[in-house]
Structure formats: structure tokens, C-alpha cells
C-alpha positions in Angstrom: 98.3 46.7 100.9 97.5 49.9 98.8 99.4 51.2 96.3 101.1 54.3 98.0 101.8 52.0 100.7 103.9 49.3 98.4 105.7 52.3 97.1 106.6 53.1 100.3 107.8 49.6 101.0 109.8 49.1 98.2 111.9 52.2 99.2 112.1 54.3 102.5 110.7 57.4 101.8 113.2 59.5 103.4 115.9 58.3 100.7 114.1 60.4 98.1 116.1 63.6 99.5 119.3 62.2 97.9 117.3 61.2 95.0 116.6 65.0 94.8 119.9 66.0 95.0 120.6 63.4 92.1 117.8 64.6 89.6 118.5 68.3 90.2 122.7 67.8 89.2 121.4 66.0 86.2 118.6 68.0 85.0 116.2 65.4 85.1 112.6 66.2 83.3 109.9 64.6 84.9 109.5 61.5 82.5 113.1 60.6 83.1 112.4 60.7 86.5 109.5 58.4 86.8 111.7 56.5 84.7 114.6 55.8 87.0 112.2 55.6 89.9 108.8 54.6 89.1 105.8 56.3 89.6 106.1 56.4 93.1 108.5 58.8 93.5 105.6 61.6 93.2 104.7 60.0 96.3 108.0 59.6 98.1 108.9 63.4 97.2 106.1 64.5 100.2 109.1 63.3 102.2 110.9 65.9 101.0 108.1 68.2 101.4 107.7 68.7 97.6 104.0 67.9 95.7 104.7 67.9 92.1 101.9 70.0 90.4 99.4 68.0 88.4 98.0 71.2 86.8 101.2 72.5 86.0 104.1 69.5 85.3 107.4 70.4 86.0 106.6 72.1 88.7 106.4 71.2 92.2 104.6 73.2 95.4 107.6 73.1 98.4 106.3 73.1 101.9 108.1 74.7 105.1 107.4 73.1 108.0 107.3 76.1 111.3 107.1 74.2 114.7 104.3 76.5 116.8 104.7 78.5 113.6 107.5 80.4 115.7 110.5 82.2 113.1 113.2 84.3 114.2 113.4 86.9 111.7 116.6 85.6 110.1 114.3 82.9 108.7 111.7 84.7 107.9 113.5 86.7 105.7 115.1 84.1 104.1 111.9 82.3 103.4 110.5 85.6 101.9 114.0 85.7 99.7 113.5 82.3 98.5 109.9 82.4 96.9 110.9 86.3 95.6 114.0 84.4 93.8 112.5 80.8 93.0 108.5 81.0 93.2 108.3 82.7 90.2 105.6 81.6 87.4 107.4 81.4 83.7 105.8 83.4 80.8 104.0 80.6 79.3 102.0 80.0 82.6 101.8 84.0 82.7 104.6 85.1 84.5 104.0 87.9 86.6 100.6 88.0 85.3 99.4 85.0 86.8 97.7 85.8 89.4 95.3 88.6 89.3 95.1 89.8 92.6 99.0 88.6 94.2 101.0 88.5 90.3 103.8 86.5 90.7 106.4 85.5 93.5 104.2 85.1 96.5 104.1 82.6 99.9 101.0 81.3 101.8 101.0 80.7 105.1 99.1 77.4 106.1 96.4 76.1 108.8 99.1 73.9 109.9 101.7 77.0 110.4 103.8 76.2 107.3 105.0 78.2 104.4 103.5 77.0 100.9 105.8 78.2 97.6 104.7 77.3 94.2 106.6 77.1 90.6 109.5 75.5 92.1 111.7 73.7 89.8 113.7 70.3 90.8 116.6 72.2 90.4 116.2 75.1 92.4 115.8 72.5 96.0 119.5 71.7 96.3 119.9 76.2 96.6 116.7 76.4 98.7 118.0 73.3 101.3 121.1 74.9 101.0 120.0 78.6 102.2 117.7 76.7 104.5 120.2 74.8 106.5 122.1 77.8 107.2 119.1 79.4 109.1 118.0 76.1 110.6 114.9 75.4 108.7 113.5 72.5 106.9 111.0 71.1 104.2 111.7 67.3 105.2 108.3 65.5 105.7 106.2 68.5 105.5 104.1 66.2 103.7 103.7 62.7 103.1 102.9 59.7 105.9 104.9 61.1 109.2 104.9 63.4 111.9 103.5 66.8 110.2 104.3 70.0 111.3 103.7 70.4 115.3 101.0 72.9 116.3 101.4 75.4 118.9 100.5 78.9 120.4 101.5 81.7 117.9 102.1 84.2 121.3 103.8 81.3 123.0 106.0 83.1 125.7 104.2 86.5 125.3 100.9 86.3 126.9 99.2 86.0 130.8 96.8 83.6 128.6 99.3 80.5 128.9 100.5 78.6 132.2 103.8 78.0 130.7 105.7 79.0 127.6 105.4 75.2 125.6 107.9 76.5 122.7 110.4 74.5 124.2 107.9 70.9 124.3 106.9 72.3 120.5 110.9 72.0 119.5 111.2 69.0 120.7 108.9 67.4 119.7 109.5 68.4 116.1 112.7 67.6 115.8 112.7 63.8 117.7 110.1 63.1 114.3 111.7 64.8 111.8 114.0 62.6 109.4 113.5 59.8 112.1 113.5 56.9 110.1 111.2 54.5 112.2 108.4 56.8 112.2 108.7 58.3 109.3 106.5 55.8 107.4 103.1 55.6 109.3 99.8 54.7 107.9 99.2 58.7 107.4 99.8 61.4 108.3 100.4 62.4 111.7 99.5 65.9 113.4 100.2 66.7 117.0 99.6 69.8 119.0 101.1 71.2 121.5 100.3 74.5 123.7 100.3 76.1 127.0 97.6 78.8 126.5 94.5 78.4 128.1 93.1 79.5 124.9 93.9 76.3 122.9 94.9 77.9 119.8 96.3 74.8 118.8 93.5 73.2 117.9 94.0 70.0 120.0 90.3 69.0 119.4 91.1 68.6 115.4 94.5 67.0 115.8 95.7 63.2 115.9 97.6 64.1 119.1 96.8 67.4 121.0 98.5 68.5 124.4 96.8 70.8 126.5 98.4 72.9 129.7 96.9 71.0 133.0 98.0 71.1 136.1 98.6 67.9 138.9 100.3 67.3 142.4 103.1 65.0 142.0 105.4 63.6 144.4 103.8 66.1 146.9 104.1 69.3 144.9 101.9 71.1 142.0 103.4 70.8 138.7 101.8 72.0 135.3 101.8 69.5 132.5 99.4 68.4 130.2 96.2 66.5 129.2 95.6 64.8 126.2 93.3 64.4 123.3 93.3 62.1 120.0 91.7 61.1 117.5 90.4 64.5 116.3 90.2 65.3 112.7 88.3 66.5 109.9 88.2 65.9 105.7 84.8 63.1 104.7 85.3 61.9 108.3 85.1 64.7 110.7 85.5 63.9 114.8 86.4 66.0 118.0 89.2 64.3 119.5 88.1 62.0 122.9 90.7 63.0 126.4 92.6 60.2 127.6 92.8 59.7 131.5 96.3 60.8 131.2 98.8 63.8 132.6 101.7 64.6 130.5 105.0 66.1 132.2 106.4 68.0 129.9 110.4 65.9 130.2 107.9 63.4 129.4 106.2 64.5 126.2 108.3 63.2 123.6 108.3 60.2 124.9 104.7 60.2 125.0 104.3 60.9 121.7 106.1 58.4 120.4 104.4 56.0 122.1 101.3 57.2 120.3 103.1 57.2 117.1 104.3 53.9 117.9 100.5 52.7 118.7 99.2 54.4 115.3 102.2 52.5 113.6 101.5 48.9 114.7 97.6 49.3 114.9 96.5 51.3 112.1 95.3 50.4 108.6 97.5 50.2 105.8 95.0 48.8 103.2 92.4 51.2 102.6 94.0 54.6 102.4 90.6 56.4 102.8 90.4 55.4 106.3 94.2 55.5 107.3 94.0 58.1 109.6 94.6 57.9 113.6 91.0 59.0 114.0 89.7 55.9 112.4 91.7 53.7 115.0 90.4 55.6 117.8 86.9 55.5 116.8 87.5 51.8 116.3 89.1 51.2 119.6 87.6 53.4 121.8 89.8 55.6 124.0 89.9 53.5 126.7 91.3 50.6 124.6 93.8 53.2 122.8 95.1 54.7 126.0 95.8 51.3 127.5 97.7 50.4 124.0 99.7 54.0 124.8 100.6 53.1 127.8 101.6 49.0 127.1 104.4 50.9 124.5 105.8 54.2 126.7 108.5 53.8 128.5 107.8 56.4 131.4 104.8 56.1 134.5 101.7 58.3 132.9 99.9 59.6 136.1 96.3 59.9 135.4 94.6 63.7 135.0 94.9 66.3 136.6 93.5 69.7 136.6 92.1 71.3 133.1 93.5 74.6 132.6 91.9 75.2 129.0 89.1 77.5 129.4 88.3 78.7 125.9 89.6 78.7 122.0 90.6 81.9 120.4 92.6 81.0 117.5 93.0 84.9 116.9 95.9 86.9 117.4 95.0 90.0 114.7 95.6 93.7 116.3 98.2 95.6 118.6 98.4 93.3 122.0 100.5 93.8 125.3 102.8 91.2 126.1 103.3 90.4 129.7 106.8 91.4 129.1 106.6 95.1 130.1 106.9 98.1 127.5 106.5 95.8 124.8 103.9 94.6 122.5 103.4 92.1 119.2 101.0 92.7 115.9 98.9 90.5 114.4 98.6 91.2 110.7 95.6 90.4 108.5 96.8 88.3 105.5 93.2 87.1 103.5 93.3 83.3 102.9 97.2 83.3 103.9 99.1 84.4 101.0 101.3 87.1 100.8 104.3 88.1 98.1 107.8 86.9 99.0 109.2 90.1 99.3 106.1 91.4 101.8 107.3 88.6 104.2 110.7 89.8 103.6 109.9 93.5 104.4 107.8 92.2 107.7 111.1 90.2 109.1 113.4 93.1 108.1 110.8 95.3 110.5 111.0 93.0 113.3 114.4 93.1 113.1 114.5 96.9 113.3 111.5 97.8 115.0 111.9 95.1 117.7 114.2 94.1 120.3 116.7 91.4 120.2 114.1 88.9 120.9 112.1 89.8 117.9 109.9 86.8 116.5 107.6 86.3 113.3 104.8 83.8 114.2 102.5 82.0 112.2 99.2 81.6 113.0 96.6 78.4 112.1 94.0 81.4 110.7 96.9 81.6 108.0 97.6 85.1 109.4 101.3 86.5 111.4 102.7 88.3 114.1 105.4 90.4 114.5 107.1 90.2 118.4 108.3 92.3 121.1 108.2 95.6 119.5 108.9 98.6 122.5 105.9 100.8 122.2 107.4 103.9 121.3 108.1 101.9 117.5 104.6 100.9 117.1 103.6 103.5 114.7 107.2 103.0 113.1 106.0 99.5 112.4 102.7 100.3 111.2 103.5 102.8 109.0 105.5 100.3 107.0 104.2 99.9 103.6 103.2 95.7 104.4 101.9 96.9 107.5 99.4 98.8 105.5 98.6 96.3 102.9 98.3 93.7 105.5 96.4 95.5 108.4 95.9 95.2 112.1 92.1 96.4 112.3 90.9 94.6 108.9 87.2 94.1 108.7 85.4 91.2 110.5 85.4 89.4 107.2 88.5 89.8 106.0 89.5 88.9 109.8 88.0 86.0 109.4 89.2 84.6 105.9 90.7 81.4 105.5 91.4 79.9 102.1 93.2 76.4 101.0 95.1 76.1 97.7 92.2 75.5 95.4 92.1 74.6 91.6 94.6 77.2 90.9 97.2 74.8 91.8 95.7 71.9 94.1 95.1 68.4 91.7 91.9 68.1 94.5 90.5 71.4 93.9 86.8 71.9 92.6 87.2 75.3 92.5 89.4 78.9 92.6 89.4 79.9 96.2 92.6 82.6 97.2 91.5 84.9 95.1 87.6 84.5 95.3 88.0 85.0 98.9 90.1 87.7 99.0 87.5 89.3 96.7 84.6 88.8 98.9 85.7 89.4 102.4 86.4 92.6 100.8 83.1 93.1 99.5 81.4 91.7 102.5 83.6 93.8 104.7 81.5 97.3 102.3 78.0 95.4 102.2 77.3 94.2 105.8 77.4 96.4 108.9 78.0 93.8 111.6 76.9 94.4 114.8 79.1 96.6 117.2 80.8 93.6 119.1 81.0 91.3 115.8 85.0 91.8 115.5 85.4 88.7 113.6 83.6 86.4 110.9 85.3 82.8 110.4 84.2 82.2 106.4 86.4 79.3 105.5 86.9 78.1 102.0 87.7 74.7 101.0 87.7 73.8 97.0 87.5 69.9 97.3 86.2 67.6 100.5 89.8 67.8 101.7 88.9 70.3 104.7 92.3 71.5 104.1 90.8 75.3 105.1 88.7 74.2 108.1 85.8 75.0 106.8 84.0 72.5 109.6 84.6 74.9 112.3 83.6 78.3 110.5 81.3 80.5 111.4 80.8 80.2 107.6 82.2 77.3 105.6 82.9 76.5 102.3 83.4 73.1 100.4 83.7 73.0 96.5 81.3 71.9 94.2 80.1 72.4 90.2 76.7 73.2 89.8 74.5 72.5 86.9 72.4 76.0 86.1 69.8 76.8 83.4 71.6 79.7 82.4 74.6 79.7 79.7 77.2 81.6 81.7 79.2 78.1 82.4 80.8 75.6 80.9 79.0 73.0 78.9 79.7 69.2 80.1 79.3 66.0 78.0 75.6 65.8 78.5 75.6 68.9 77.2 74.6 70.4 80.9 75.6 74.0 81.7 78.2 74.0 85.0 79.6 76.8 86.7 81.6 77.0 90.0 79.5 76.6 93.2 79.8 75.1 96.8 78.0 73.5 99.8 77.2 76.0 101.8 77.9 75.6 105.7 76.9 77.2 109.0 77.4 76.9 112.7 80.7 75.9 113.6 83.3 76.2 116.4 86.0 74.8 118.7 85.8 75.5 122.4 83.7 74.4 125.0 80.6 74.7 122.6 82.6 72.9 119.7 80.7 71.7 117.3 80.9 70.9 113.5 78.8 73.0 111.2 75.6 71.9 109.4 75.8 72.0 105.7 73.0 74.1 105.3 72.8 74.2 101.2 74.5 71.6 98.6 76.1 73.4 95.3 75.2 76.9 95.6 76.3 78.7 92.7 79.3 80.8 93.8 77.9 84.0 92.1 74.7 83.7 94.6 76.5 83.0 97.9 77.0 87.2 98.9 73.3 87.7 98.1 72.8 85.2 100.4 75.4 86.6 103.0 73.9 89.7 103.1 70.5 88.2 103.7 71.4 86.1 106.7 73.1 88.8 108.1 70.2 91.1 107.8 67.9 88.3 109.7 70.6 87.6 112.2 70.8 91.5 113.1 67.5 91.5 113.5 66.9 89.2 115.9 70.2 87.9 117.8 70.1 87.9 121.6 72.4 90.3 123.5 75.8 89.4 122.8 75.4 86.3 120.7 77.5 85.2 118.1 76.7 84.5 114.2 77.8 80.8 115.1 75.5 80.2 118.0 72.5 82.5 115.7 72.7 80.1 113.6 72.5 77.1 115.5 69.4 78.2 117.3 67.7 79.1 114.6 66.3 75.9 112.2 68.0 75.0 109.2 64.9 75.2 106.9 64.3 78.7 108.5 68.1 79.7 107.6 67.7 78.2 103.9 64.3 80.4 103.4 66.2 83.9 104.5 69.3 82.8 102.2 67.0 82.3 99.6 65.5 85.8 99.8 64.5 87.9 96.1 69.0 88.9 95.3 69.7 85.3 96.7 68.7 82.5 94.9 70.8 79.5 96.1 68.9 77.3 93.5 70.3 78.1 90.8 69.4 81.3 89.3 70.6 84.5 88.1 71.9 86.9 90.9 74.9 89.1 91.2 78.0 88.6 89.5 80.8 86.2 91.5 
């Protein structure tokens, strides 16, 4: 048994809620704390959706969980009120000059449709649950070894995409896992995805559990459903997810869940935490073998497939779009890598509230940007004329489109390197340097700073995964060999979900991170050059060889090697 997993034994992780409520009446610093509880109450606290920060103690990074990333705008103001009030950086940590691009006070929105805060205090979460509960929303086990949270269309309800609205499956599905006791201590965690859009923006193929619309004849009549996929997932072990010869109803999908969770419970490994996830066991198994074990603990019939109704992925929702409801319409706003101030988010719920009808919605979406819903078309340029509606736009660049960024080292024990701000900075610059062609409306460049994959960066057009870099030059920092080191990356191309998914190569280990938009701006140039009619920078660069892609990245500005270029 591992460590994590004997602290987890020796107390259920969801009591660490009341412990919260314990330590924040009694002011409790951090070493008092480990001293009532042990060290593994850093762990435990994931249950309460809190990650203390190792970079900056006495701190701790609070997680939202969103299921189908779907808020009414009651929430989502009360989420921007809460990180304006209590995500708030103190003067010796720089205050509201922490940050030089976002200050102070800000939010990010996730890959997994959650809300991130930072520079929460211990004593601040009793106030937060308590303005939370009132709105109906929750930070219980958005982290730690349960049910994470559930995945789903960010138009759900709003689009001629979909077969059926799956909001309703996504609900319950998140709240049968969340605070339940017998399945909130798996072997890991445990991410599920549900959707009815034929555009699977859910991203079953990169989920432990994903749920896909089908459709199947029945007792003599045609019902839509779903089909299945597990075992997909990405981090050091990266795999698709296989189908399972199985149609979901969905009465029957939370039962069917739980039979998986109940599978990944009794059959997955507890000993070596690096190869705890549900994707291990499927591997190991085989999906044959797994879907018997599924079906040996589910206590409803599981009729075997059906029709697939998934067609494509899209996993974009940026720009003014009808909704099959007539008259009305939904944004999609731009927000690079995902983090926005508290009082931005505020503003956008406030507008959805008075720009849209009474069925209004802010969405979150797994490219870490957010819609706002059913807005009548004569408010449209009301709601785009709104100062966040300017800052975060609805015709960005394809780079700044495409942006995705994870927490980095600015907070993130696991980061390499800085990555919100660095890739706010060069989507922008990207976005001035490189004319992409005419029907090149979006560029996924996806920045990781550890191994972690927590930004995707597997299936990006462009992909990012943090690294130092030893360089001749004395720009960095020196090591104890005395080596020179400065920020840098592997370097990644190719990648993509859909019916052409396929993981990305890494191209080029530990670039320099000052010499990756010379290098840009030279594949670019080749790929404009001689891309077929219509193809994309993905399926460019999977045509073309790798040693061919490395020679054009290392044209005279873009030396991936080591050297001087521009400026980072």
C-alpha cells in the first residue's frame, strides 16, 4: 500500500470537511495543523477541493467543481464575488502586483470545466461554503481520489448539433458521486463524460468513463442513449479510450457508472500510485474482460450497441451562434489560457442576467473559455459592447483562439515552468506575426509546465510540456555544476480528437522558450507554402516527416538548439 493510500485508510477522506470547519474557528497555521492531523491531511483536503500551495504556505488553491460546466448566472456571479473578495494575493507575495498581466483577484476556468481561485486562506472556506450552498454549488472532491467533475456539452440544450439535451444525465451523475462515501476513495481519480452532441465536446476519448449519444431499437421502438468508452487518458501514459459493446439508456446511466466505479474500486491498483489510473486496468484487462467485469456488478440488463451518432469533435464554442431556440443566440468569449479577474466573471453573469432571457446560462468550456446563453438578438450588440465583452472577445485571433494553459510554476508544486502569462503573451504576438491562411480560424497551442498534461497539450495542434534547458549563453540561472539553465519545453506537433485522433509527436526535447516563436513563424511559413486545399496545421504536420519539420523549425531566427534568438 502507498503512502497516500494509508492516509486515506486511516481516516475517510470526506471527514476532512469538518476538520476544515474546525481549523478555520481556531485559527490554525499550517504546522498546527499537520500537528493535530498528520501529514496527510494535505492529502485528505483534495476532498474538500482545497490543494495547499507548496510555493506559497498558507495558502491553499480552491477548486469549483461545474457539472457540463453549465452556471445559472446567480452562481456565476457569486463565484466571481468570491475570488474578487477572497483570492486576493497579500503585499508580501505582491498584492495587486503579482501578476503582471491579470494583478490580483482573478479565476481560471479549467480543462475539466471548474473554477480554480488561489490565495485562499483556511479561514476564508467556512464564508466561501457558506455563500456557495446558498446558490447550490460545491468544492467537495474537486480533487483528490473520487468521481471528478463530470464533463459535458457547454451548448447542451442550445444546438441542432446534439440528439438530446444530456444536462439532465450530467446532474445526475454528479451529484450520485459527490460526498458519496463508498466511492469517494478509489485508487484515483475518476473522470466521466457525458454529452449528447454529435460533436463530442466532451472529450469521451480522453476520459476514464465517456458517454456518447447513440441510438438503438428497444422493446420494438428507437430510443437514443448512449455508447461507451474507457480507459482514455493522458499525463506519462497517454491512451484513446477503447468502446465497450454496450448501449446506455439514459434512466440507466448512473447506474452504469457506478458499476464502473465499482469495477475500478475492487480491481484497480492501490500500490503504485504512478499507475493507479482506470486506464492502466483497462489496458491490463482488455475491454472485453472490463466490460464483462461491468456488467457482473450493474444491476440493470446493458443491451449491446446500437447506432453511433458522433460524427466529429469540435471542442469550440468561440463567436456569436444561433440556438435552435428561435430569436436567440449564445457567445462564446475568448479567455487566453482560462483566467480571467473575479470581477470580469462577475460583470459577464450580471450581463446574462440583463441581456438575456429568463433562461440565461454561463457555460464553461474544456478550451478553458465561456459562453454566455440565450441572449434575444436585438441585445447582441448591448452584450458586446460590455467592457469584458471587449477584453475577452468573440472573434480573437486563431492563436489566441486556440490557447490553453495549466497552472504552471507560478503556483503548481509540479510546474517546470511559467505558462498563463507566457501564453497569453504569445498567442498575442503570434496572432501580429503569422497570417494564417483564410480558413485557419483556430490554432490549438497547448501549454503544460510539468508531464502532468493538465493543459492537453497531447491533442494540440501545438503542444507544450515543460522543461529547463542547459544553454551556452549566461542569460539563465546557474545550477550546481555550474551549467547555465533557462526555461524551455518539448516541443509537440500533430494532435487531435475526432475520427482522425491521434496523440501528437514530440517533435523537439527542451527548446529554449525564447526560440519557440522563431520557430512558429517558420513552420507556419512552410506550412502556407505547401498545404493541400483545405488542410489543417494538424494533418500538415502529420504528413510531413518529422526530421523535415525539425529542419524548417530550425531555420536562421529559430534555433531550437540552444542559441540566441529573440527575446521570450
Amino acid at each position: 500500500m502507498n503512502t497516500v493510500e494509508r492516509w486515506k485508510q486511516e481516516k475517510h477522506p470526506l471527514d476532512v470537511i469538518e476538520d476544515v470547519h474546525e481549523y478555520a474557528e481556531e485559527g490554525l497555521t499550517f504546522e498546527e495543523i499537520e500537528e493535530r492531523a498528520g501529514e496527510g491531511e494535505w492529502e485528505r483536503l483534495k476532498w474538500a477541493g482545497m490543494y495547499s500551495h507548496g510555493r506559497q504556505e498558507g495558502y491553499f488553491m480552491v477548486r469549483t467543481k461545474v457539472p457540463g460546466g453549465f452556471l445559472t448566472p446567480e452562481q456565476a456571479e457569486v463565484i466571481g464575488e468570491v475570488a474578487e473578495e477572497h483570492a486576493t494575493a497579500p503585499p508580501e507575495h505582491g498584492g495587486e502586483d503579482q501578476n503582471s498581466v491579470w494583478g490580483d483577484a482573478f479565476l481560471d476556468i479549467t480543462t475539466r470545466q471548474d473554477i480554480q481561485m488561489h490565495w485562499i486562506e483556511i479561514e476564508d472556506m467556512p464564508e466561501v461554503w457558506e455563500k456557495y450552498d446558498e446558490v447550490g454549488l460545491t468544492t467537495v472532491q474537486g480533487c483528490g481520489d473520487g468521481a471528478r467533475n463530470v464533463l459535458g456539452c457547454p451548448a447542451a440544450g442550445l444546438t441542432d448539433h446534439e440528439c438530446f439535451d444530456a444536462q439532465p444525465v450530467v446532474d445526475a451523475v454528479s451529484d450520485y458521486f459527490t460526498g458519496n462515501r463508498e466511492y469517494a476513495n478509489l485508487p484515483r481519480k475518476f473522470k466521466m463524460t457525458v454529452t449528447g452532441c454529435r460533436e463530442d465536446c466532451a472529450q469521451s476519448q480522453i476520459n476514464d468513463v465517456g458517454l456518447t449519444p447513440a441510438r438503438k431499437e428497444v422493446k420494438g421502438a428507437d430510443v437514443y442513449g448512449f455508447h461507451v468508452r474507457v480507459g482514455g487518458g493522458l499525463s506519462d501514459g497517454p491512451r484513446m479510450a477503447s468502446s465497450l459493446d454496450v448501449f446506455v439508456p439514459p434512466e440507466d446511466a448512473v447506474e452504469f457508472c457506478r458499476a464502473v466505479a465499482q469495477t475500478f474500486k475492487e480491481l484497480g491498483d492501490r500500490n503504485n500510485r504512478g499507475v493507479c489510473r482506470m486506464r492502466y486496468l483497462v489496458e491490463q484487462m482488455g475491454a472485453e474482460k472490463f466490460e464483462e467485469a461491468v456488467r457482473d456488478r450493474c444491476d440493470v440488463e446493458l443491451p449491446t450497441r446500437g447506432t453511433d451518432l458522433t460524427r466529429s469533435y469540435t471542442g469550440d464554442h468561440v463567436g456569436v451562434r444561433e440556438q435552435k431556440q428561435d430569436g436567440l443566440y449564445y457567445v462564446g468569449f475568448n479567455v487566453i489560457a482560462g483566467r480571467m479577474g473575479g470581477d470580469e466573471f462577475a460583470a459577464a453573469a450580471r450581463a446574462a442576467k440583463k441581456y438575456g432571457t429568463d433562461e440565461a446560462s454561463v457555460r464553461l468550456a474544456t478550451d478553458q473559455n465561456f459562453l454566455v446563453t440565450h441572449v434575444p438578438k436585438e441585445n447582441l450588440s448591448d452584450l458586446l459592447n460590455e467592457p469584458f465583452a471587449r477584453t475577452y472577445e468573440h472573434d480573437p485571433g486563431p492563436f489566441s483562439r486556440g490557447a490553453v494553459g495549466c497552472t504552471g510554476s507560478e503556483f503548481c508544486n509540479y510546474g517546470i515552468i511559467e505558462t498563463k502569462n507566457r501564453v497569453y503573451r504569445w498567442a498575442k504576438a503570434l496572432d501580429r506575426r503569422i497570417d494564417t491562411p483564410d480558413d485557419v480560424d483556430v490554432v490549438r497551442m497547448h501549454m503544460s509546465g510539468c508531464s502532468a498534461s493538465c493543459a492537453q497539450p497531447q491533442i494540440a495542434d501545438i503542444g507544450f510540456r515543460g522543461e529547463t534547458v542547459k544553454v551556452d549563453d549566461p542569460e539563465g540561472t546557474t545550477n550546481d555544476e555550474g551549467d547555465n539553465i533557462v526555461e524551455g519545453m518539448d516541443f509537440g506537433l500533430g494532435g487531435s480528437l475526432g475520427s482522425d485522433n491521434e496523440f501528437l509527436d514530440w517533435v523537439e526535447n527542451a527548446v529554449p522558450a525564447r526560440s519557440v516563436i522563431p520557430a512558429l513563424e517558420e513552420l507556419f511559413a512552410a506550412y502556407a507554402d505547401e498545404r493541400e486545399e483545405g488542410e489543417r496545421f494538424y494533418e500538415w504536420t502529420r504528413r510531413v516527416e518529422n526530421d523535415r519539420l525539425r529542419t524548417v523549425m530550425q531555420g536562421a531566427d529559430a534555433d531550437v538548439s540552444g542559441g540566441v534568438a529573440h527575446g521570450d
